[in-house]
N, C-alpha and C positions, 0 to 999 in steps of 0.2 A: 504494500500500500504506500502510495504516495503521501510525505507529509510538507507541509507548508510551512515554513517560517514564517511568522509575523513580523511586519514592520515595526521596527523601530527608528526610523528615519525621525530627525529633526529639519529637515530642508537643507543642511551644512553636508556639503560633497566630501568634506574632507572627514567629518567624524562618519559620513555613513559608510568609509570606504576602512576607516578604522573599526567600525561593528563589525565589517564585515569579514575582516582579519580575526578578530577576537574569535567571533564566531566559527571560522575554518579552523580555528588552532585550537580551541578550547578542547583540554583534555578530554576523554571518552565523550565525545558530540558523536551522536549517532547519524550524522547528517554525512550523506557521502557525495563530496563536492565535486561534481564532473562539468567541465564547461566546454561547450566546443562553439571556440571562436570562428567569428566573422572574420572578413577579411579587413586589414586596414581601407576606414575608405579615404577617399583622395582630399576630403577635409578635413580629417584628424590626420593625416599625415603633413596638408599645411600647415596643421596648428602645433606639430609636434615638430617639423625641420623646421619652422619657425624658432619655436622655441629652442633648438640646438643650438642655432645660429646666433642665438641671441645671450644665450649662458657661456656660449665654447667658440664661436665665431668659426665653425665650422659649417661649411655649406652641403647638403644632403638632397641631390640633384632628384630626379624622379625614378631614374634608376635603382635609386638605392629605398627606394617604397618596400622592396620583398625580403631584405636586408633587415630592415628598422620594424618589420611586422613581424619574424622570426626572434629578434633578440629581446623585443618586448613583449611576446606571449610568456614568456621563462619567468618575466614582472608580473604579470597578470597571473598566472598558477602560484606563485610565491605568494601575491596579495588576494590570493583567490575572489579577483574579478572576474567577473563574466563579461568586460567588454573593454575595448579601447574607448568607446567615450567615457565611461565609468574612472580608468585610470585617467583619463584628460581632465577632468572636472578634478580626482582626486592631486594631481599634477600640478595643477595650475590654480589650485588653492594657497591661501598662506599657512596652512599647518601640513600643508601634503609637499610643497616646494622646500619647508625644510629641512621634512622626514625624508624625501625619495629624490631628493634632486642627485645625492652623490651616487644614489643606485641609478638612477637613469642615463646622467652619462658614464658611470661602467660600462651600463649594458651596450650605450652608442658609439662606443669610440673602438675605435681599430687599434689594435697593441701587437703587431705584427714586426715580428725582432731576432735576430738572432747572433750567438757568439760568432765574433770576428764576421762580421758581414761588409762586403768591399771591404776586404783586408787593405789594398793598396793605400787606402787612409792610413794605418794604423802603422803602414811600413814610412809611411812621409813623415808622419811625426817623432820618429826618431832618427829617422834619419836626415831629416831638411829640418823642418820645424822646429825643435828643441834646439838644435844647434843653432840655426839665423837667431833664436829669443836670448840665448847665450851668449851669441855674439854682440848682440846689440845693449847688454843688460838689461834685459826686463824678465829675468826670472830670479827674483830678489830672492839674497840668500839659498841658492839653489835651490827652491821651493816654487814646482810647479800648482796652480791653481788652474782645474780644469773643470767646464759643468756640461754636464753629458743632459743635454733639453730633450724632453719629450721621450724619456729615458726607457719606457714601458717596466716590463718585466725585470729591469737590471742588466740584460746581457752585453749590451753594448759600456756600460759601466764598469762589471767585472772584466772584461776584454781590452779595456784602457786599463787598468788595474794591473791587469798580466804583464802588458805590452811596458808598462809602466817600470815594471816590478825586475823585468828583465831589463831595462835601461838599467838600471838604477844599478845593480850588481857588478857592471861595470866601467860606472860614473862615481866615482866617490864622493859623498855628500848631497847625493842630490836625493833630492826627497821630494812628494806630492799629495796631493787630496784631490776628490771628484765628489762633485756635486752633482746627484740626478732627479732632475724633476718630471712630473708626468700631471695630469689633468685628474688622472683614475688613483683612483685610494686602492682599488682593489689590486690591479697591478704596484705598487708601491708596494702592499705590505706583501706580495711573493716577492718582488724585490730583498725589499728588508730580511726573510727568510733565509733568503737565498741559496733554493733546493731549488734543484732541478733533474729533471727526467735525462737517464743517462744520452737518448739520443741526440736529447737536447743539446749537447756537450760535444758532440761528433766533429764539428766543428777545428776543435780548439785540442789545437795539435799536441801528439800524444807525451813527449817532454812537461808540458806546462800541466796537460792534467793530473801527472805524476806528481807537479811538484807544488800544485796549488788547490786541490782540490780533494776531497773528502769523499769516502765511499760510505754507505751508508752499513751499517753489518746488520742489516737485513736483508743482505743478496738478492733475495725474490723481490723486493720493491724495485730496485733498479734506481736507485736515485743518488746523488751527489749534491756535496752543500760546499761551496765557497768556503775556500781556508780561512781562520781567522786572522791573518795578517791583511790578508787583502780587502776583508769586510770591514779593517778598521780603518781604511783609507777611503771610505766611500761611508756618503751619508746620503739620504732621499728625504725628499721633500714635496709635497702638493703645491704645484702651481697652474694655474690658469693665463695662458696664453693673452686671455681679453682683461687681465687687469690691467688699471693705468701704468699702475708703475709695479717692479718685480722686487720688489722685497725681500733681495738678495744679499744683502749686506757684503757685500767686496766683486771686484771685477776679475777678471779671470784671465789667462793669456791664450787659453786653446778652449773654442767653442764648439760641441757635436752637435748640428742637430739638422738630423737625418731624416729624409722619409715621414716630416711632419705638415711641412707649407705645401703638401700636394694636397689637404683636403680644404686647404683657405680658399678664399677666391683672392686676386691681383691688392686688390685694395689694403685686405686684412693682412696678405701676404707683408708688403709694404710695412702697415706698424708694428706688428711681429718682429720684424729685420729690425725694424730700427730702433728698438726698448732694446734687442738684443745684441744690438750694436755699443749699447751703452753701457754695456758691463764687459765689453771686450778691451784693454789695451790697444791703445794703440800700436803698433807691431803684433797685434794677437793674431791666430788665426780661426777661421773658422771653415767649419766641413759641415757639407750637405750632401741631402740623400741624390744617389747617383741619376733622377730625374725633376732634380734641382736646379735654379742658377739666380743668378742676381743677376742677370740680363733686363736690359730695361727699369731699373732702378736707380735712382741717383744718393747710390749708398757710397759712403769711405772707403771702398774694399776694390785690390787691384786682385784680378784671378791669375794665380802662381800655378795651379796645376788644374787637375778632371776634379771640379765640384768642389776644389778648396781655394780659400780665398782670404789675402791676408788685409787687413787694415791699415790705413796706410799712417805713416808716421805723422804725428803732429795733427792728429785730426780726434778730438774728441768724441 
């Protein structure tokens, strides 16, 4: 026999969509919650790459409709709604905005990353880069400062860390930190972790995972965790690309950030570069993702190699 819940609705989208959590979750509920969603329609999908665009300055073309309707039904079975206008009202309320805004862009951003990716970066900055910032003095007291932007999971962070870590054994006195920031919390804190799936690791050549990397003695898991040396040289942080200013406390001499200005559109691309230009030294450099460029931009930055781009002296 079918049973009916009663309403307990107040007219508030946001408490009704919190009853209605209470209610999915509430221990022995004999209610068995099955929804089978609609499809996103084409106006909750305005109202929602709207909204992305508007929190993340990320643009979410129409293409990406089938994308943004798979990663927010996984929201919708968690908050056991039955619908995308349901979550939109819950969304775009002010109690629902500052329970789920951090789950919403988890579930909408791309974190797609991996160790040592376009290594030829990794081989420039010890072998050109380090050395010009040497040469010219700007890596004070042998102490490189590096922020690895839009850093996802870590892997590009610990792989500057590595890359780092083998300079340094044969530079005496030279020492560094990296700074990774990302959008997503939930990437951060596996960052922070910093476990990863052995194949994930395949990567990163079999010397360094000897000598930096942890195996888990649970053999059947298959999993490895970043040595503690190298985890002490890396911190992570939540930033958002659309705040005014980055609230970064110091500038840096080598900038990573890869594979992130391809989901801005030109505009946003622009003030992106140029907040992040502002923590670069002057003689710093910076690297982007390999279908990246500061073509057409009127930034400080002369291109020295494929996708990396140094700033030029005397330019704030």
């Amino acid at each position: 026999m079918e049973r009916k819940l009663e309403s307990t609705s107040d007219g508030n989208p946001a408490h009704d969509a919190r009853n209605t959590i209470k209610r999915g979750r509430s221990a022995g509920s004999s209610v068995d919650f099955r929804v089978s969603y609609e499809r996103l329609t084409d106006r909750d999908f305005q109202r929602l790459s709207s909204f992305v665009r508007e929190k993340t300055g990320i643009t979410l073309s129409e293409v990406k409709k089938t994308m943004l309707q798979a990663r927010l039904q996984k929201r919708l079975r968690e908050l056991r709604m039955a619908s995308f206008p349901e979550y939109c009202q819950y969304l775009f309320s002010p109690e629902g905005a500052d329970a789920e805004l951090d789950n919403f862009i988890n579930a909408v951003t791309t974190n797609k990353t991996d160790f040592f990716r376009e290594p030829h970066h990794f081989d420039y900055l010890v072998s050109t880069a380090i050395p010009y910032l040497a040469e010219h003095g700007l890596i004070r007291h042998h102490f490189l400062n590096v922020w690895s932007a839009a850093c996802s999971t870590g892997m590009e962070a610990y792989t500057l860390a590595m890359t780092l870590g083998e300079y340094a054994l044969t530079n005496h006195g030279f020492s560094y930190s990296i700074l990774g920031t990302d959008i997503s919390t939930r990437v951060l804190a596996k960052a922070s972790r910093a476990v990863y799936k052995e194949e994930d690791v395949e990567p990163v050549p079999m010397p360094l995972r000897k000598k930096y990397l942890l195996r888990s003695t649970d053999r059947a898991a298959r999993l490895v965790k970043i040595g503690p040396e190298l985890r002490s040289r890396v911190e992570f942080r939540q930033l958002n690309f659309m705040r005014e200013h980055y609230d970064l406390g110091q500038r840096f001499e080598v900038i990573f950030c890869r594979n992130a200005l391809i989901y801005f559109d030109r505009e946003t691309e622009f003030e992106i570069l140029t907040k992040i230009s502002r923590h670069l030294v002057p003689g710093g450099f910076l690297f982007l993702g390999h279908s990246e460029s500061l073509n057409g931009f009127q930034l400080p930055f002369d291109a020295v190699s494929t996708t990396i781009y140094r700033k030029r002296l005397g330019e704030e």
